[in-house]
N, C-alpha and C positions, 0 to 999 in steps of 0.2 A: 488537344486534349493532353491532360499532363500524366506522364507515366511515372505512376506512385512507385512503382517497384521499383524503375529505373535509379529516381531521387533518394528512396529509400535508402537503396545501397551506397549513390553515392556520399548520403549524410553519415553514415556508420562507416564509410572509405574515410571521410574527414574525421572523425572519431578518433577512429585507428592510427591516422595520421600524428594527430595533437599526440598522443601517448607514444610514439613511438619518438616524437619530438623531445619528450620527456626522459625515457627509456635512456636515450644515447646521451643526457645529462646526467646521468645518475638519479634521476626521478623515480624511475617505475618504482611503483607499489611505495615511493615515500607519501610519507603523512601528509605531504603540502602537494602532493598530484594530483588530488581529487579538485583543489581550488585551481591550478589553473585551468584542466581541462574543461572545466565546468565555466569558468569563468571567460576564455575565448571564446568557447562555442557562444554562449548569451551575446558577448561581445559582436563577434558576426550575425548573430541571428537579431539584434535590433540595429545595427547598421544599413541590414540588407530589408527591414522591417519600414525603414526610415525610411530610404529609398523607393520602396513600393508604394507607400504611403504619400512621397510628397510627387510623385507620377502620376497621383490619382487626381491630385490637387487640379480644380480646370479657373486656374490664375494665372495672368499675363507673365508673372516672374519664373514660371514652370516649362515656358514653353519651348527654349531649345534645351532644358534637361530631358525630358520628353524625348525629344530629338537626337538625342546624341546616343540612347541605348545604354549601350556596354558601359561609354565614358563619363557615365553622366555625373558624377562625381567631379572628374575637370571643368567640367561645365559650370558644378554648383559652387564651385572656387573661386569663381570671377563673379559671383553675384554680391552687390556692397550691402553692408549693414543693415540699409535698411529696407532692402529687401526682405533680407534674411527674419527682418523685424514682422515683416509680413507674409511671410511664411509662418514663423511659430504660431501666429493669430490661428492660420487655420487648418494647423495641423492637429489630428485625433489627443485628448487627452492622455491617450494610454500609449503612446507611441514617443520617444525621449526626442528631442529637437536638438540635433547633433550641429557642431560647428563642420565646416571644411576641412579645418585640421584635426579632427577627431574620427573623420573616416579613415578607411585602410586606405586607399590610393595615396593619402598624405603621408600617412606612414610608410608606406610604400616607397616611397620617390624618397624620402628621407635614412632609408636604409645603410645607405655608405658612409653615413656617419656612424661617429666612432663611439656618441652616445645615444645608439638609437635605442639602447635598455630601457635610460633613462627616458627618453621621449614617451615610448611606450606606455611605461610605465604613470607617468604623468599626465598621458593622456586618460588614462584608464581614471584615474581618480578626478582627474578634471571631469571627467561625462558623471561619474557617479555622486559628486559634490554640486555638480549644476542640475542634476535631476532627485535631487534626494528628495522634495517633498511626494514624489509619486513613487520612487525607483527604491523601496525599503522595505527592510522587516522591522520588528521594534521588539528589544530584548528590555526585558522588565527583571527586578529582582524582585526579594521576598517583602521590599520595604514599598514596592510599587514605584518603584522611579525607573521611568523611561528612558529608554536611549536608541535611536535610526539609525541602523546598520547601513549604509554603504552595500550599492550592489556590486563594486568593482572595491580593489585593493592594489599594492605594487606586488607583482608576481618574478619578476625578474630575479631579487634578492634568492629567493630559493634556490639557486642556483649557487653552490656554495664557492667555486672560483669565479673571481670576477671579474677576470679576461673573457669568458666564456661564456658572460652575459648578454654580450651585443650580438654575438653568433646565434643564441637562442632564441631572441627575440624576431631576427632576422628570419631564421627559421619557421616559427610561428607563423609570422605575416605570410612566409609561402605560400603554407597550406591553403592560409585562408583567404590567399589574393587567385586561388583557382578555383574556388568554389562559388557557388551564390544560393541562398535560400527562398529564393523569389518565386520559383515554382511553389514551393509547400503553403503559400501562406491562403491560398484559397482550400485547404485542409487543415484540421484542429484536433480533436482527443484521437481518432483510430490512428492517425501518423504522429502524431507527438508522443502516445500513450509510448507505442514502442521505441521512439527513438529516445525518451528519456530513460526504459528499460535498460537499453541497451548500453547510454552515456554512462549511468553511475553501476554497472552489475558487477565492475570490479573492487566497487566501494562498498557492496550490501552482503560482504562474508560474515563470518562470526565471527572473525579478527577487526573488524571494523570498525568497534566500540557499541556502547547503548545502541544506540539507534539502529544498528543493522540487524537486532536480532526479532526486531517484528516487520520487518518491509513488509510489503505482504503480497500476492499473488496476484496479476491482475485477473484470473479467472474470478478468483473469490470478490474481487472487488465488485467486478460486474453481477454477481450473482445477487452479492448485496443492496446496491446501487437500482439495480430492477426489482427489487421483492420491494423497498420499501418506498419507490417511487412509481411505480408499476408505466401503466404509458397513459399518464395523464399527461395530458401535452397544454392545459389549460392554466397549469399554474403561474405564479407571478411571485413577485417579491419574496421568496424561500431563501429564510438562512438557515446556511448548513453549517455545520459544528465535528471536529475532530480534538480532544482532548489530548492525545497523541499523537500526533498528525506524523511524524517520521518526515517521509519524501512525498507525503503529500497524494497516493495512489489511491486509497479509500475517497478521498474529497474531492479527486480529477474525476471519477466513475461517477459517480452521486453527482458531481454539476453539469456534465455532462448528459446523464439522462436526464434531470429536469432542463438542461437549455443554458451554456456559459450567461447569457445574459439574462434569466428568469432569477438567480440566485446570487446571493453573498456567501464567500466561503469563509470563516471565521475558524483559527486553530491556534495550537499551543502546544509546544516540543520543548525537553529539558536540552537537547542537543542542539549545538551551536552548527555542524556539518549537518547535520539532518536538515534543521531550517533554513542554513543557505539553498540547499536542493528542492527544498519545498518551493521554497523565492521563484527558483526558476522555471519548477513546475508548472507555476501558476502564470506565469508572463508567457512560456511558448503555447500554454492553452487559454490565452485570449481572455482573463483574471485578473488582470493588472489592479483593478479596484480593489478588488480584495488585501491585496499586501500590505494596508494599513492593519487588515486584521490579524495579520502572522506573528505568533508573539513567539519568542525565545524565551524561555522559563517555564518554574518549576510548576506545574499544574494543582500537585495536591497541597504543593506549601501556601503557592501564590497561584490563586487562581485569576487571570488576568478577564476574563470576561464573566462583568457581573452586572447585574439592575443597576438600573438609574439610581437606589438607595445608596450600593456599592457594600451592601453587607449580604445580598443572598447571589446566588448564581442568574446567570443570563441564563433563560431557555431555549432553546430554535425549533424550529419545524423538522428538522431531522440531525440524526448527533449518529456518529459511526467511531468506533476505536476501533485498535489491532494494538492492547498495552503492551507492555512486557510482559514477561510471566514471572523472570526469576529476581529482577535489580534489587540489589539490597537499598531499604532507605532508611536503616535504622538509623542513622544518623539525623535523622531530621524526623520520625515519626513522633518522640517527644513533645517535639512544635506544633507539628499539624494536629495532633489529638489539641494540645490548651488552646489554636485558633479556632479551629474546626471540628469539634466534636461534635456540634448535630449536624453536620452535612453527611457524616459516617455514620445511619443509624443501623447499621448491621457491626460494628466496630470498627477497630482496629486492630493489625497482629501486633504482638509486644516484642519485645526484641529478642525476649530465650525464645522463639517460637520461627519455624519458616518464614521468611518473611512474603508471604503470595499479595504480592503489588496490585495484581490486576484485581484482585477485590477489591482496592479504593478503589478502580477505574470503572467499574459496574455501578458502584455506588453513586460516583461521579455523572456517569453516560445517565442513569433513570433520572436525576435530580436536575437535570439538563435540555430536558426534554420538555418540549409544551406541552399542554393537555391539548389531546388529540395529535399529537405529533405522534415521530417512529424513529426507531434506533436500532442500532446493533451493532454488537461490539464479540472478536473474538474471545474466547476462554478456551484455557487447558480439558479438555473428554471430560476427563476426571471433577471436573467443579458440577456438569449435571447429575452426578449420582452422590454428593456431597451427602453426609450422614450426622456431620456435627460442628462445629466452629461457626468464623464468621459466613460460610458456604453458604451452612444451612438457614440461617437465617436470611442471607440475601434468597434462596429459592424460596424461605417459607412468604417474604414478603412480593414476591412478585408473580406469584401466583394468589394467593390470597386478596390482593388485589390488581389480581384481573389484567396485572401488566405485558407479564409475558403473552407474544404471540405466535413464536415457533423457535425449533431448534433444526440447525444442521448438521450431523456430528463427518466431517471431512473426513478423506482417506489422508492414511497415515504417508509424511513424507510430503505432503501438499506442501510444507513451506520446507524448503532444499535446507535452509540454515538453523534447524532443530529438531529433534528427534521427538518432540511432544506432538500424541495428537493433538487435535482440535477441531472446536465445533464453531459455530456462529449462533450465538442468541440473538433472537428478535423479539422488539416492545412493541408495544402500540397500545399507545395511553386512552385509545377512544374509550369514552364513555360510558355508562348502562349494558355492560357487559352479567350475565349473568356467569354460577356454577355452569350451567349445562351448556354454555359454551366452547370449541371446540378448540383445542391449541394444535398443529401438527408438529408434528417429531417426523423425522428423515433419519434413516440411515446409509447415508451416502460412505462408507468404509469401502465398499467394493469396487466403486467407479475410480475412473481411468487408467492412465498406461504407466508404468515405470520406466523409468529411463534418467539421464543427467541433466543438472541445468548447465550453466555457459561454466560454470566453475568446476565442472567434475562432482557435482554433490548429487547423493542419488535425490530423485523427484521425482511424486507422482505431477503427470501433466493432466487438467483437466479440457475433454476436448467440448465445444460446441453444443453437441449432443448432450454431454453430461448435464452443463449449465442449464441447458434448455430446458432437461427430464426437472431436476432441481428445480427450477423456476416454476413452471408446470404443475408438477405434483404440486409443492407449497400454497401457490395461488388458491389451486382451486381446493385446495384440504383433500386429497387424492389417496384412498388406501390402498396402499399397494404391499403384497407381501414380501417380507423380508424387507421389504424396503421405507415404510413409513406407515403412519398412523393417527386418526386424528381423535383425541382423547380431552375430553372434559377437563374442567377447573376440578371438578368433585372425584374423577378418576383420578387426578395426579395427585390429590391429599389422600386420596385413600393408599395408591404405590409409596407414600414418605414423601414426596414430593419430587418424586426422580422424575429428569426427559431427557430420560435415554430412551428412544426410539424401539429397542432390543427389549427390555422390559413389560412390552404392552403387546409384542407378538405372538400370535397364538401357535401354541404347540400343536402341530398337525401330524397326525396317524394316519399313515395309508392302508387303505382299507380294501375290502374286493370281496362283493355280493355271490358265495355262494352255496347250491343246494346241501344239504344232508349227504347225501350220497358222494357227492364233489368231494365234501370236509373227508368222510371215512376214507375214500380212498388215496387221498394227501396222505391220512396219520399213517395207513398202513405203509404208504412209498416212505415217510419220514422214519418208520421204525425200523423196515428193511433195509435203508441207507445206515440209521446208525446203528443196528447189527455187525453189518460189514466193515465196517468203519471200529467198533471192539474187535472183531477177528484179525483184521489188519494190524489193529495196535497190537493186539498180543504177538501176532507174528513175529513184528518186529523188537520185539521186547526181547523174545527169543533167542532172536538173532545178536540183539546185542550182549546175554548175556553169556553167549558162544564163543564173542569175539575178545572180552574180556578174559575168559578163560584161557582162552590162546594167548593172550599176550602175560599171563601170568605164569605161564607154562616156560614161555620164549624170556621169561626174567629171570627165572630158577638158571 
């Protein structure tokens, strides 16, 4: 039986390692840290993927790698060509068909050479150049031309003296000629979720650029993930959609509950860092098909997933964001209005104005969505009690038709790297909905604990319970006070259209049933209380203006 704890630690030991690899190069916390660390760990984790994989394999050419255990890599050295020919035939398509000298053992054995940088190095781009039609993302510009990013690069060069490069590389291989990932691969989203957590938490601060300032929380992800897939365990062929996709943590929750293999995950990030991490995200949880759909670019200029016409949006069965709140894109709103103005039908900000992004991304999430599909996309508190601009008209149209299907307004601090609250709206396009149909509002403000995340920022932590009560109450439209509320289409145009939860709770008076005789002898105890209570103040009025007089005495 594999001890998950055990592995755990020791994959966040090799973590800590890679960085500290880095650290003693003058790396920590440089810009090009996050590409190698991310880039070894993947490195080991489909070497060690490869190996498991062609173990499984029950062909004659397999049979003393099998054998050999620990060394089977020596083993797979001495296999000729075309063996190796007959291997690739039946190995997983999701799995990269590694040569001999692109395992770590080769690298390995080749260490006391004086260019083992560059070996490294060319090894790295050799595995990502022979596996590129599976092993990619695809960065699109605004003209629509394509281009396969490479999952490896030369990482060596970052290393700014280059005496000190072969040492490093040297170093690298250590680590990760003591490690193996061979236990984890019979586990998928509960052990990957947190060791990708854990891999990039020192890349997801507010100094981190765009993309670090909506990661988003895997509580919230899972909250979302279950309201809008519920445990229908029958589904099939579900594409799923992130118009902001970041690292990828809304879209690993969401394929996860419907089944990695029930679903395609389709996304789109203006961030170049954010989409390599996505990449990755998607290959340690068992996704690999998906990477043809990971686009790099700009969403609201180019939106890269459209119909078969190629002039209106692609729809899916489920669509999730976490936008930004604040990015300025005056510089390119110009464009998007003369491309795109009826994809915006609530508008767009002008440029003397705030520029609040994530209302294109709302605009975007409902126009995205199938009929009878479902979505949800983070917003700022403040956009459900919205009173005029383009706010108001995105509330007035999605209520008006029937789209909205609940709100969560979070506690404050839930995401460690901003100070804006936030809520979570949810759609759900079905059908023959009437007015007097029900929407729930939540005020989850008061749930869970404070404390720190891994970076010293304060965070609320949402536990178990929380998500549960959350999940629970929304499902079933549960009125609970103080706490939520389940309110009509025709109630929420009657309130202006606000779902704020806080809004529709009733103002409660405590009360206490009693006789005639009970009341009189209260007012008589009330009047003899405040009687004493004017004798008392006079007293002391007295008294103070006794003690003034003394001290005006004692100034003469």
């Amino acid at each position: 039986m594999t001890d998950i704890k055990n592995i755990k630690q020791k994959t966040i030991e090799l973590i800590d390692d890679l960085k500290a690899v880095c650290q003693q190069k003058g790396l920590g916390n440089d810009g090009n840290e996050y590409k190698i660390i991310t880039q070894v760990f993947l490195y080991k984790f489909l070497v060690d993927k490869f190996g498991y994989e062609l173990k499984k394999l029950d062909i004659p050419e397999v049979k003393k790698i099998k054998e050999a255990g620990e060394k089977w890599e020596d083993e797979y050295a001495k296999l000729t060509d075309k063996q190796l020919d007959t291997i690739s035939v039946f190995m997983p398509a999701e799995v990269p068909m590694l040569k001999p000298n692109q395992l770590i053992a080769s690298l390995w054995n080749q260490q006391t050479k004086g260019e083992i940088d560059v070996i490294f190095d060319e090894t790295m781009v050799e595995i990502a150049n022979e596996n590129l039609e599976i092993f990619h993302t695809l960065s699109a510009d605004a003209q629509g031309n394509k281009k396969k990013l490479p999952i490896f690069e030369k990482i060596t060069g970052f290393v700014s003296n280059e005496s000190d490069r072969p040492q490093f590389a040297r170093a690298l291989l250590d680590k990760l000629n003591k490690f193996s990932f061979e236990e984890t691969f019979t586990e998928h989203y509960d052990f990957f979720s947190d060791i990708f957590e854990y891999l990039i938490k020192d890349y997801n601060t507010a100094g981190g650029g765009k993309y670090a300032e909506y990661y988003t929380p895997k509580a919230i992800a899972k909250v979302m993930a279950r309201l809008l897939v519920g445990d229908n365990s029958n589904l099939t062929n579900q594409e799923c959609y992130d118009p902001s996709a970041g690292t990828g943590t809304l879209l690993m929750a969401l394929s996860h509950q419907i089944g990695e293999d029930k679903c395609t995950i389709f996304s789109q990030d203006i961030s170049q860092r954010s989409s390599k991490m996505l990449r990755l995200n998607l290959m340690l949880n068992g996704l690999v098909s998906s990477l043809d759909h990971a686009i790099q670019g700009d969403t609201l200029l180019a939106p890269y997933h459209k119909s078969d016409d190629g002039k209106t949006l692609r729809q899916f069965d489920f669509v999730v964001s976490n936008p930004p709140f604040k990015m300025d894109f005056s510089d390119t709103v110009d464009e998007i209005k003369n491309k795109w103005a009826s994809r915006f039908w609530a508008g767009l900000p002008n440029k003397t104005e705030k520029m609040p992004i994530y209302t294109c991304f709302i605009q975007h999430v409902v126009n995205s969505i199938k009929e009878n599909g479902k979505g949800a996309i983070v917003v700022p508190t403040g956009f459900i009690t919205a009173k005029s601009s383009i706010e108001k008209k995105i509330l007035q149209k999605i209520v008006d038709e029937h789209i909205v299907w609940g709100v969560i307004s979070m506690p404050s601090n839930v995401f460690a790297n901003t100070g804006t609250n936030v809520s979570v709206l949810f759609f759900d396009k079905t059908t023959g909905k009437t007015d007097n149909d029900k929407v729930i509002l939540i005020d989850a403000s008061k749930l869970g604990t404070e404390g720190k995340d891994a970076n010293g920022l304060k965070k609320t932590f949402l536990s178990a319970d929380d998500i549960e009560l959350m999940v629970s109450t929304f499902r079933n439209k549960n009125v609970v006070d103080d706490f939520s509320v389940a309110v009509s289409f025709k109630e929420i145009k009657e309130k202006n259209y606000s779902l704020s939860a806080g809004q529709y709770f009733d103002i409660k008076i405590e009360y206490e049933d009693i006789t005639a005789e009970q009341f009189e002898a209260e007012m008589n105890e009330f009047k003899t209380t405040l009687k004493s209570q004017f004798v008392e103040s006079h007293k002391l009025e007295k008294e103070i203006e006794n003690q003034l007089s003394l001290l005006n005495f004692g100034g003469q």
